[in-house]
VOPAGU-2260 file (C-alpha; in pm, 1 decimal, decimal comma):
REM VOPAGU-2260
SITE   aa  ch    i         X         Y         Z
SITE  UNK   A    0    2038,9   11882,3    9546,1
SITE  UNK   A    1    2012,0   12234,9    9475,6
SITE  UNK   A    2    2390,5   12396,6    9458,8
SITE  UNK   A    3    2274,4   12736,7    9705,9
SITE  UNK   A    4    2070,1   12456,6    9935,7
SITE  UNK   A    5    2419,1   12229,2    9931,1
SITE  UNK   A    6    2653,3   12530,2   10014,2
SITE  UNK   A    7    2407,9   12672,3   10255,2
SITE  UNK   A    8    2401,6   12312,0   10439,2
SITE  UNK   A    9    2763,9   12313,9   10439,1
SITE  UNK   A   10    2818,5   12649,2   10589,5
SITE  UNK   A   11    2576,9   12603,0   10840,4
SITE  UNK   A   12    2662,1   12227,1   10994,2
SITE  UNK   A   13    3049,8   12179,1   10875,4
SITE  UNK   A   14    3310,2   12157,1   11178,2
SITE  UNK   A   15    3612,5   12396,9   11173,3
SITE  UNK   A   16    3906,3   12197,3   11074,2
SITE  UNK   A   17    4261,7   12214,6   11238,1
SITE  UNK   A   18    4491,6   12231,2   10953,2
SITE  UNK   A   19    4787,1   11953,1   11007,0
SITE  UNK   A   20    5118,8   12029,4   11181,9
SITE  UNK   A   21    5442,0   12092,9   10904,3
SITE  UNK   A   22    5588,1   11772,5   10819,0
SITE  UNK   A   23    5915,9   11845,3   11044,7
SITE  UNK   A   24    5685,2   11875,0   11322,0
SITE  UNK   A   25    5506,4   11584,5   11310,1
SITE  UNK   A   26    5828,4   11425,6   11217,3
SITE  UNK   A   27    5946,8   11532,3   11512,6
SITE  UNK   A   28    5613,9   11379,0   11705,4
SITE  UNK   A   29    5663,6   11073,3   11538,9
SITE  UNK   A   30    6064,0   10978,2   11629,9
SITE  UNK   A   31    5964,9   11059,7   11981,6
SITE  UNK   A   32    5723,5   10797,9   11968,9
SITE  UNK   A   33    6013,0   10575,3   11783,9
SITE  UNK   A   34    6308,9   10620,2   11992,9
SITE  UNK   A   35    6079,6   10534,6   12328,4
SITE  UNK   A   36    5997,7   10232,2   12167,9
SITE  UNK   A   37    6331,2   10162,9   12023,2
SITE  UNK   A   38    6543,0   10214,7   12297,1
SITE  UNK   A   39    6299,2   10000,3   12527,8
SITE  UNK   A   40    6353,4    9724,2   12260,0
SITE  UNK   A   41    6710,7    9760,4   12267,4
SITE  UNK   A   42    6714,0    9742,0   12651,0
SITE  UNK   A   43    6480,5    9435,8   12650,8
SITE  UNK   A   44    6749,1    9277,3   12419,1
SITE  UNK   A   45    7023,7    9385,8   12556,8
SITE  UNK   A   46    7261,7    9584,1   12395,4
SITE  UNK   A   47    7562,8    9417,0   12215,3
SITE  UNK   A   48    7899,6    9362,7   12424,2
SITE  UNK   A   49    8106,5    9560,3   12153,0
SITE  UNK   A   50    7895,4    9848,2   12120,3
SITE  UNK   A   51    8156,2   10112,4   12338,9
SITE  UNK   A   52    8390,0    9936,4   12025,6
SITE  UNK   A   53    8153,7    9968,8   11704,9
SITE  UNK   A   54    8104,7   10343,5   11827,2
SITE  UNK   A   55    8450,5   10423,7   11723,9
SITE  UNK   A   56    8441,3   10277,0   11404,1
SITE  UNK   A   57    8369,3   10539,0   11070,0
SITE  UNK   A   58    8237,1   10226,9   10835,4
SITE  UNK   A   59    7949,7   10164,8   11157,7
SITE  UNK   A   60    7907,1   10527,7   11250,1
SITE  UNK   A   61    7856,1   10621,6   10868,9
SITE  UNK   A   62    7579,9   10287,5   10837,7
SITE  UNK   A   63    7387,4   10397,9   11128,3
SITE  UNK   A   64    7387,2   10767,4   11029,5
SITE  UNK   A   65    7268,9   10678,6   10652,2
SITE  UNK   A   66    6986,2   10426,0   10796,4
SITE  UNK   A   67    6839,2   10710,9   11073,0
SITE  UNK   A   68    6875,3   10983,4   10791,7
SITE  UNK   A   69    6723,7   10781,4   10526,2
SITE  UNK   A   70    6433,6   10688,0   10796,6
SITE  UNK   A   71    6386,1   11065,7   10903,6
SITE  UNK   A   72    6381,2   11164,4   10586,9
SITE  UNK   A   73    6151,3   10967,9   10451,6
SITE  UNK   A   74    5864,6   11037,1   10714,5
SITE  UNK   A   75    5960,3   11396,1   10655,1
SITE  UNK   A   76    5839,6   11311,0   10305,6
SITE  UNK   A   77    5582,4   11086,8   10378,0
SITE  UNK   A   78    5376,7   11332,6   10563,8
SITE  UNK   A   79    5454,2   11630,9   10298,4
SITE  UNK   A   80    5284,0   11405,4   10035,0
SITE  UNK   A   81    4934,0   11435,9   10294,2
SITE  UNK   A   82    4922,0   11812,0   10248,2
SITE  UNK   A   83    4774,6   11955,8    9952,9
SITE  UNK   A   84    5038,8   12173,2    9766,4
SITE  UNK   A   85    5348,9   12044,9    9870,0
SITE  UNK   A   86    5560,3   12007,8    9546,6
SITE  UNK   A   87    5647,9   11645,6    9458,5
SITE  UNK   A   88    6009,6   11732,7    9417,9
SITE  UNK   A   89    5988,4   11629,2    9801,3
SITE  UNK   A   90    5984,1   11263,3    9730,9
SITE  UNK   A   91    6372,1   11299,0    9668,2
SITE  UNK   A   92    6465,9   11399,3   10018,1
SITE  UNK   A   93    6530,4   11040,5   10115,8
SITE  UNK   A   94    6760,6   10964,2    9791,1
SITE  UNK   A   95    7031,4   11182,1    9917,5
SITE  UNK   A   96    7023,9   10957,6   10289,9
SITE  UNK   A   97    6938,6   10607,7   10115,6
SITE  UNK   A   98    7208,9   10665,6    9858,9
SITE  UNK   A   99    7465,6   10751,1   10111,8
SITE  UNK   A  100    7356,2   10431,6   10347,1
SITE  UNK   A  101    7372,1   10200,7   10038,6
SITE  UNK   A  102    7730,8   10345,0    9903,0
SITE  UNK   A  103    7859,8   10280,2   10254,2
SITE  UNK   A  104    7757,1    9916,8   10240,7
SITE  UNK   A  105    7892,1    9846,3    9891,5
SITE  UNK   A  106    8210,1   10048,3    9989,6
SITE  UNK   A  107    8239,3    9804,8   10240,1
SITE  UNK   A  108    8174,6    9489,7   10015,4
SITE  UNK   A  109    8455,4    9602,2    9795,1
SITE  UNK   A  110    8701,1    9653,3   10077,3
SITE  UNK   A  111    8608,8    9278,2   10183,0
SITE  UNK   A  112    8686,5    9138,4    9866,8
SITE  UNK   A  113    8977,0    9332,3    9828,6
SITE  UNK   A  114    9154,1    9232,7   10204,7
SITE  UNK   A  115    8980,2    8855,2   10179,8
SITE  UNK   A  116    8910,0    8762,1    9809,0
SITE  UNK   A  117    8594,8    8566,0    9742,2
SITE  UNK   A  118    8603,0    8455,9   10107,8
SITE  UNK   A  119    8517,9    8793,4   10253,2
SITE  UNK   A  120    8195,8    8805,1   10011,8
SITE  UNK   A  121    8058,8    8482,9   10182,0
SITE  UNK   A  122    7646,4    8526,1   10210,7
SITE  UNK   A  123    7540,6    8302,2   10532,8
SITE  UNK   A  124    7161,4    8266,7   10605,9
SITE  UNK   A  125    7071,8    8553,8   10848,9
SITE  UNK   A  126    6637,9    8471,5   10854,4
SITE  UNK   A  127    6639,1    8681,8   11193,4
SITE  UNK   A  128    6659,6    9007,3   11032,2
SITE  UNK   A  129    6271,7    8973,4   10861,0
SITE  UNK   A  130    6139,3    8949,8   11208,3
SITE  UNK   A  131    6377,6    9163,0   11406,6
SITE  UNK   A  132    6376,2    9452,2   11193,2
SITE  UNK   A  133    5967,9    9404,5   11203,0
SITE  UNK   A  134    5976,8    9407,8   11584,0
SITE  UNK   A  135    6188,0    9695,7   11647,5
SITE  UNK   A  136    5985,4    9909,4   11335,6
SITE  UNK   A  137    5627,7    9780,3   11444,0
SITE  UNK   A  138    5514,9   10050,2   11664,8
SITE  UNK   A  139    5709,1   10293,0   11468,1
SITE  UNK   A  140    5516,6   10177,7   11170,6
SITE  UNK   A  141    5163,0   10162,1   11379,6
SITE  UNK   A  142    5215,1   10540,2   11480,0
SITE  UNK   A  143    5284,5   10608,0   11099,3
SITE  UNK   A  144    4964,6   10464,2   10950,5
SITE  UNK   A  145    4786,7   10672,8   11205,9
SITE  UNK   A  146    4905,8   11000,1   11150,2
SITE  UNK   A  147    4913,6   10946,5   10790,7
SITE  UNK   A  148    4561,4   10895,1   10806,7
SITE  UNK   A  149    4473,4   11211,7   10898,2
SITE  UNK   A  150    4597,7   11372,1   10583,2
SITE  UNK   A  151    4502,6   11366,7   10234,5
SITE  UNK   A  152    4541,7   11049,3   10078,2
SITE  UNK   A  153    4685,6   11198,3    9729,3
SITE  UNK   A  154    4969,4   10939,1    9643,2
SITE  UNK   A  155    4833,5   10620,6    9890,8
SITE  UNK   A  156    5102,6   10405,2    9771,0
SITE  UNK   A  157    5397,4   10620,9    9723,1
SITE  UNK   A  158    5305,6   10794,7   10096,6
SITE  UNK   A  159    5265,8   10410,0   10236,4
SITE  UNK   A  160    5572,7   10292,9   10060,2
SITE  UNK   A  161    5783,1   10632,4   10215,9
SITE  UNK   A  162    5621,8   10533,3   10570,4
SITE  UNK   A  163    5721,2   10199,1   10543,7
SITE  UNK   A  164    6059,8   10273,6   10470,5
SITE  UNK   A  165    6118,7   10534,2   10743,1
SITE  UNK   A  166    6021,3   10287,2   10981,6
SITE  UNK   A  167    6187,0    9982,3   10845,5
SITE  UNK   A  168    6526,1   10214,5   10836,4
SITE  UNK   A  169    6452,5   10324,8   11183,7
SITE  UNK   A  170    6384,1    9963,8   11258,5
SITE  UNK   A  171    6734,7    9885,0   11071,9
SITE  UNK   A  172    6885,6   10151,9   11302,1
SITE  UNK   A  173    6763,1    9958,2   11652,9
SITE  UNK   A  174    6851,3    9662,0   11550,8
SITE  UNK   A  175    7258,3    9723,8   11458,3
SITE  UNK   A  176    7232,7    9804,4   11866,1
SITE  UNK   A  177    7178,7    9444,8   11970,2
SITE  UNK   A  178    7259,5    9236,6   11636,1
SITE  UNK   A  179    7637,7    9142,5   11575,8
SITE  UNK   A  180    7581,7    9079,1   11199,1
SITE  UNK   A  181    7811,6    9372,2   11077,2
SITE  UNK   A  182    8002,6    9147,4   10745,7
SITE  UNK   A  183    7889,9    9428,4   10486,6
SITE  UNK   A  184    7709,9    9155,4   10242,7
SITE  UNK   A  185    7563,6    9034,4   10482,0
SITE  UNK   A  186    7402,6    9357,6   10591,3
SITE  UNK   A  187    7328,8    9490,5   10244,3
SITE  UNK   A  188    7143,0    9157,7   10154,6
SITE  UNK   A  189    6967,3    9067,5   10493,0
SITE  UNK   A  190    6939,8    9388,5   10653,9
SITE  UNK   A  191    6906,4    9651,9   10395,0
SITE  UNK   A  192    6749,0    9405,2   10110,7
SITE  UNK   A  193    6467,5    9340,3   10479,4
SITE  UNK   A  194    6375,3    9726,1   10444,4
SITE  UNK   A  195    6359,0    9749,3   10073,5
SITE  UNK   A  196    6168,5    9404,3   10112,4
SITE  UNK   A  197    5910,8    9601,8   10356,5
SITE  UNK   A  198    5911,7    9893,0   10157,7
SITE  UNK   A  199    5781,9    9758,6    9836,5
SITE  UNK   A  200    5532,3    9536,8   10107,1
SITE  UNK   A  201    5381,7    9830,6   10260,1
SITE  UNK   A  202    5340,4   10006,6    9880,5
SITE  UNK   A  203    5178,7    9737,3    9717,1
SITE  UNK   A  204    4864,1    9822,9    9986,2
SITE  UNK   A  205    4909,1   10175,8   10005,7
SITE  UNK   A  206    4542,0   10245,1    9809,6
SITE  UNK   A  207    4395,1    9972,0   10112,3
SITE  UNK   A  208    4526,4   10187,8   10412,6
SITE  UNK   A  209    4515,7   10513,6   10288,8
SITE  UNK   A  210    4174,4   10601,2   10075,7
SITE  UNK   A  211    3931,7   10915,1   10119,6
SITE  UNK   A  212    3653,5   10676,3   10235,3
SITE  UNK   A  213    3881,8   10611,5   10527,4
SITE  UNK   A  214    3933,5   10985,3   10588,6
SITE  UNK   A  215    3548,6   11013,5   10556,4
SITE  UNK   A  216    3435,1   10776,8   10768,4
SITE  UNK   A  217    3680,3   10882,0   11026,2
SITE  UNK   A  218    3538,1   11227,7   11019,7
SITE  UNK   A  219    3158,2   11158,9   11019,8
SITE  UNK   A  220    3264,4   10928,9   11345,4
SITE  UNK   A  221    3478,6   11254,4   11503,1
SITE  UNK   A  222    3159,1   11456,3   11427,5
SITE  UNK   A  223    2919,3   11234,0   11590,5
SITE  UNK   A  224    3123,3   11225,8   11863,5
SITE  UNK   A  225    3121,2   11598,8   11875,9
């Protein structure tokens, strides 16, 4: 096709375009879909008899905060990596949360072995975290996908991976509400090594989910429509 012919066919049946919302606002979008769903799943549960008790304590407090910071800040960064010309140094905004989520939990380790020996480093099966972190992250996860999709796939797997983990840390988050598990190991490997577990998941099929044929097809259907 002749290049004049192509840009005069472009100017004459191309739909304006509504650029995307900032990343903090559709952050924001997104945790209001979250929390609905998490605190419904958290009511439908039923929250844990010690939670008035956990609420005092620094070592659950700081968990809690690291897992909800690490989760907001990765869909912060998920969504940045959408947008054409947003400077890759934004896929460190969740290091800062996940590192500070992570130290708690080893802190914690050490000061088990320390008061309890070997016996307070004691690794019990804990197989409900898989599914129970998946429950209380699967919506927030659905609503990702979808508004990821309308952006620019330019890293699939990296923006996937960052999804992924901001709802699997969110889904982390809900489920310290209603699950008594709180021995540190146990919670760094079943809990936290579930979201890394997810994580990686959700990566590996980040160029399956997220692809410009996608964004394409989408469009061509939104413009038929219209």
């Amino acid at each position: 096709m002749d290049t004049q012919k192509l840009i005069q066919t472009l100017a004459e049946t191309a739909q304006p375009m509504r650029p995307l919302r900032r990343p903090w606002a559709r952050t924001a979008m997104w945790l209001a879909i979250a929390f609905s769903y998490i605190a419904l799943v958290i009511y439908a549960m039923s929250p844990r008899t010690d939670l008035a008790v956990k609420l005092t304590e620094a070592r659950f407090v700081i968990e809690q905060f690291g897992a909800l910071a690490t989760g907001i800040a990765a869909a912060v960064a998920a969504f940045a990596t959408t947008i054409p010309g947003y400077s890759r140094k934004v896929l460190l905004l969740p290091a800062l949360p996940l590192a500070l989520w992570l130290g708690t939990l080893g802190q914690g380790c050490i000061s088990a072995l320390i008061q309890y020996g070997l016996g307070g480093l004691s690794l019990q099966p804990d197989w409900i975290c898989l599914p129970a972190i998946a429950l209380v992250g699967a919506i927030p996860a659905v609503a990702m996908a979808a508004m990821l999709r309308r952006g620019a796939p330019l890293f699939p797997h990296m923006s996937t991976a960052l999804g992924a983990l901001a709802a699997a840390g969110l889904g982390n988050f809900g489920l310290r509400f209603f699950h008594t598990q709180d021995a540190s190991l146990m919670v760094l490997v079943w809990q936290f090594g579930t979201v890394f577990a997810l994580t990686c998941l959700a990566g590996s099929f980040g160029r399956h989910l997220l692809s410009w044929n996608s964004i394409i097809g989408a469009t061509r259907r939104q413009s038929a429509i219209g």
